[in-house]
C-alpha positions as CSV (number, residue, x, y, z in Angstrom):
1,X,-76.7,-5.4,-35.9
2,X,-76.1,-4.6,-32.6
3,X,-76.4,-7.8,-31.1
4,X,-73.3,-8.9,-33.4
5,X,-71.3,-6.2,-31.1
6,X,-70.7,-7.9,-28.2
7,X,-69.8,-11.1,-29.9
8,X,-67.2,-9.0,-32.1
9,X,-66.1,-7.3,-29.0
10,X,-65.7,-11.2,-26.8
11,X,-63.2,-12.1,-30.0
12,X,-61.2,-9.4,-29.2
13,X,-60.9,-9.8,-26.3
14,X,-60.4,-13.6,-26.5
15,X,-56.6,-14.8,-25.9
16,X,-55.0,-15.8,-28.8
17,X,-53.9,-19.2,-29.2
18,X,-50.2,-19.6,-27.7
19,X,-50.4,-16.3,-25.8
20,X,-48.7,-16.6,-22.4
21,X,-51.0,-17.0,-19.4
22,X,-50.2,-17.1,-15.8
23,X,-50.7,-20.4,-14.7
24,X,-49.9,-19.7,-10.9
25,X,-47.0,-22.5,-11.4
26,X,-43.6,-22.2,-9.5
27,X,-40.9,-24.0,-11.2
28,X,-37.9,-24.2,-9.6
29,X,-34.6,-23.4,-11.0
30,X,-32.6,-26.3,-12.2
31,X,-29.2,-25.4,-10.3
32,X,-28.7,-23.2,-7.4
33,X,-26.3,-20.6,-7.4
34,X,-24.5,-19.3,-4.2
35,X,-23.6,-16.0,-3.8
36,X,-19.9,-15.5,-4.3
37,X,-18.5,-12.6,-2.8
38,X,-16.4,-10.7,-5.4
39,X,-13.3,-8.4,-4.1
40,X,-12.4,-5.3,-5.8
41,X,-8.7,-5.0,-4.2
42,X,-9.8,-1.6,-2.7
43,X,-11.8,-3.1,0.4
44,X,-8.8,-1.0,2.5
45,X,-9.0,2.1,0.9
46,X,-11.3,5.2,1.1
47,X,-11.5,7.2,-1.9
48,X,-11.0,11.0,-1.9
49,X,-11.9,11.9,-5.3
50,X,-13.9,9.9,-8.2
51,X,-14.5,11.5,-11.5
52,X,-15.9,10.0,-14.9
53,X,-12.9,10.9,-17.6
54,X,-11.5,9.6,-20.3
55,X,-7.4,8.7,-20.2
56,X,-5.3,8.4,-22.9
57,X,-1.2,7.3,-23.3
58,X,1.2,8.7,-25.5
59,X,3.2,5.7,-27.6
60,X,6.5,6.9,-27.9
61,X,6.6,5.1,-31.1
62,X,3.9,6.1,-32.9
63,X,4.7,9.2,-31.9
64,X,0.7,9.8,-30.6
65,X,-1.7,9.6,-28.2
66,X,-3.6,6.5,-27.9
67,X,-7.1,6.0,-26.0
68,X,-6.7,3.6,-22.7
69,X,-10.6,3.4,-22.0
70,X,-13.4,5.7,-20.5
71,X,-14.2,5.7,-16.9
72,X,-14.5,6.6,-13.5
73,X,-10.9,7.7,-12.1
74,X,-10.1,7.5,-8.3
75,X,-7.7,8.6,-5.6
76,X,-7.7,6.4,-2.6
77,X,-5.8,6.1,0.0
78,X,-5.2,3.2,2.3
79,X,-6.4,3.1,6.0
80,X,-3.2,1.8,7.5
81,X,-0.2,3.0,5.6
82,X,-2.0,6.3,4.3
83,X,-0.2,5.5,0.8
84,X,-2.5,7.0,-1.8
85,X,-3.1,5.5,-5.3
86,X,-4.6,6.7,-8.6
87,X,-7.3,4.0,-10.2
88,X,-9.1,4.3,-13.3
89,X,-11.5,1.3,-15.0
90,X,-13.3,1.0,-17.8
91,X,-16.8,2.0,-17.5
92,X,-18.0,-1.6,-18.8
93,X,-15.8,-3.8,-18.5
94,X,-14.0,-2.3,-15.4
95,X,-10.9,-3.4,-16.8
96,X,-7.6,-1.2,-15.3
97,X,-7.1,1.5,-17.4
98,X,-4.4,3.1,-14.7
99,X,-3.3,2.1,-11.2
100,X,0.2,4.0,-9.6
101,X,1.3,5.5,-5.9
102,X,0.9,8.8,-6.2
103,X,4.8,9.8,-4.9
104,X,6.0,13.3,-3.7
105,X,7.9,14.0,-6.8
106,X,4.7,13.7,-9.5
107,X,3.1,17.0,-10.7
108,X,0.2,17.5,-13.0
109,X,-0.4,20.4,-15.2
110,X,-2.9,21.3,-18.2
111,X,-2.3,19.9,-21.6
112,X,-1.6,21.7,-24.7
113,X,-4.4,24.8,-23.3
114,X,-6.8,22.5,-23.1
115,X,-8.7,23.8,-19.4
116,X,-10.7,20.1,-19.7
117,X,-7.4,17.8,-20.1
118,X,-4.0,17.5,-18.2
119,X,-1.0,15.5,-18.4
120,X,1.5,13.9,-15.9
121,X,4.3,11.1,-15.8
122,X,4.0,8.3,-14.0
123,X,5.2,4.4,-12.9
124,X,2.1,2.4,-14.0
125,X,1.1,-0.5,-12.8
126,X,-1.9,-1.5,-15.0
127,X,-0.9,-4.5,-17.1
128,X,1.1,-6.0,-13.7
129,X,4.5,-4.9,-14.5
130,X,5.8,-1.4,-13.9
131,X,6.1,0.6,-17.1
132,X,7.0,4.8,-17.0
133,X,4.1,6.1,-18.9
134,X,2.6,9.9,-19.9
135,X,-0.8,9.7,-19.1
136,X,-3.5,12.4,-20.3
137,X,-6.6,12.9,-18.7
138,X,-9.8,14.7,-20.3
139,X,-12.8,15.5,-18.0
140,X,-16.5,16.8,-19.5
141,X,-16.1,20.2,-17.5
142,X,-13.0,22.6,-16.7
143,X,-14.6,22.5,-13.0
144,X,-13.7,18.6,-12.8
145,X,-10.2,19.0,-14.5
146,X,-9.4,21.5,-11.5
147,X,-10.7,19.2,-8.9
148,X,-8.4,16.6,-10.4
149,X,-5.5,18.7,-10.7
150,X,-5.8,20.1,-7.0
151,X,-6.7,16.8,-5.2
152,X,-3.2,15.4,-7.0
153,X,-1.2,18.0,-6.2
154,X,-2.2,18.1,-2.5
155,X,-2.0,14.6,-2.3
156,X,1.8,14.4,-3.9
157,X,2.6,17.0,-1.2
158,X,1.1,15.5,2.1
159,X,3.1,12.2,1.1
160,X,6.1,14.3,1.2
161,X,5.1,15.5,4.3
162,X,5.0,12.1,5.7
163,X,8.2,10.8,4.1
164,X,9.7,13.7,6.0
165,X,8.3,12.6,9.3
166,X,9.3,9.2,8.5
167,X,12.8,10.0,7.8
168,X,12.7,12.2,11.2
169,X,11.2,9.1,13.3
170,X,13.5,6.9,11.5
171,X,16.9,9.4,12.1
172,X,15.4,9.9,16.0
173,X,15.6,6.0,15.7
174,X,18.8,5.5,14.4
175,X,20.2,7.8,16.9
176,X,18.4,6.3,19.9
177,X,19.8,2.9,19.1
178,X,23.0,4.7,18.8
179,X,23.2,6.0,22.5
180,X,22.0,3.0,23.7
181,X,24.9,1.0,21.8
182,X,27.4,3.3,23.3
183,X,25.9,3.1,27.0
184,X,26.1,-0.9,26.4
185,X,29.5,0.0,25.4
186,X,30.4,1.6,28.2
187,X,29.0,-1.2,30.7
188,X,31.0,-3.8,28.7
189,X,33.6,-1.9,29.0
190,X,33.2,-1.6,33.0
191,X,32.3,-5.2,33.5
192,X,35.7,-6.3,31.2
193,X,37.5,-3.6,33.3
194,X,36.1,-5.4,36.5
195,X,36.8,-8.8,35.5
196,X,40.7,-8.2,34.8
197,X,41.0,-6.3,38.0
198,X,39.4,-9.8,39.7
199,X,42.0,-11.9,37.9
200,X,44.6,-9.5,38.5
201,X,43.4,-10.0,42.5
202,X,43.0,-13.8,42.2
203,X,47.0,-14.0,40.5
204,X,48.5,-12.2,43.6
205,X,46.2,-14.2,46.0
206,X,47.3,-17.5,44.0
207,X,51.5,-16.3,43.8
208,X,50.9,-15.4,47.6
209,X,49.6,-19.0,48.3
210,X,52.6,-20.2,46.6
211,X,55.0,-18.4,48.4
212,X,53.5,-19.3,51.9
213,X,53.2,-23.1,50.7
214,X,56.9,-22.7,49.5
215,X,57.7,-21.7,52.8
216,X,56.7,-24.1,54.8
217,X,57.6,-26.6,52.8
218,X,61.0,-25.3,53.2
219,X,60.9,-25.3,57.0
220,X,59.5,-29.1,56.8
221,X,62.5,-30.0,55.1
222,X,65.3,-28.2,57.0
223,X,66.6,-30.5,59.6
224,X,65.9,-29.6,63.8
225,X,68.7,-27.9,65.2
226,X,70.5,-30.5,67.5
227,X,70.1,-29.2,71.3
């Protein structure tokens, strides 16, 4: 009986037929793929805030909100202009659910008393033409919906912060180029003053020439006095 136990136990432990076994083959791939390098479009941009959140858009004629995808939403702001930039995908297929400038004139505020979920207007850019759209925003914590809110609103005011100092640099411009039009101005004004006192000169120099020339021609053609 017990010699029968091994036996039983080498059949079970036997491969079945078709089972896959490790041959210690390599077989190469049929085509070789490169690596492409994909670009995302925020390459110049460092994000300041990135949340997971679900947006949705009110259709003014259905009279409703309507889901536009669940995601990851992001302020960034560009490392040369300093122009910042709200950006949401889908979680999947990281299609753009929102992408619009954050501008000095946007607020946010909480929608309907809901401390998860706010609302604010905006000029969207998501299906490549600019559309005015109300966006609402829901968050899994109140903490998160805060973060949002504050991060928008600080950003919406340092922009107009710097719109301010650009329309100071570009006034202190304007004004510069204004002197310096009047002092050129001025020295055109010298140099035109200068040149029709030198062809005032150069007339009297010319009718004096004329008068002398006159003059002796005269005396050439008066006859000698007889002695």
């Amino acid at each position: 009986m017990s010699s029968a136990d091994p036996e039983h136990r080498e059949e079970e432990e036997a491969p079945a037929p078709g089972e896959d076994e490790d041959t210690g083959a390599h077989v190469a791939p049929i085509v070789k793929l490169e690596e492409v390098a994909v670009t995302t479009g925020e390459e110049d941009e460092d994000p300041i805030l990135d949340l997971k959140s679900k947006l949705y858009r009110f259709d003014k004629d259905g009279n409703q909100w309507k889901e536009r995808g669940a995601g990851t939403v992001k302020f960034l702001e560009h490392k040369v202009s300093g122009k910042v930039r709200l950006l949401m995908r889908q979680s999947k297929t990281l299609k753009i659910c929102a992408n619009h400038l954050i501008l000095p004139t946007m607020t946010v505020q909480e929608h309907a008393g809901n401390e998860k979920s706010c609302v604010w207007h905006a000029r969207d850019y998501a299906d490549g033409e600019l559309k005015d759209e109300l966006f609402c925003i829901r968050f899994p914590s109140v903490e998160n919906c805060k973060s949002f809110m504050e991060t928008f609103q600080e950003v919406a005011e340092s922009q107009n912060r710097e719109e301010e100092n650009d329309a100071s640099a570009a006034a202190g411009l304007i004004e510069q180029l204004s002197v310096e039009e009047k002092a050129d101005e001025k020295a055109d004004g010298e140099k035109k003053d200068e040149k029709i006192s030198d062809d005032k000169t150069e007339e009297r120099e010319s009718a004096s020439a004329k008068e002398s020339k006159a003059d002796e021609d005269k005396k050439v053609e008066e006859p000698a006095s007889s002695a």
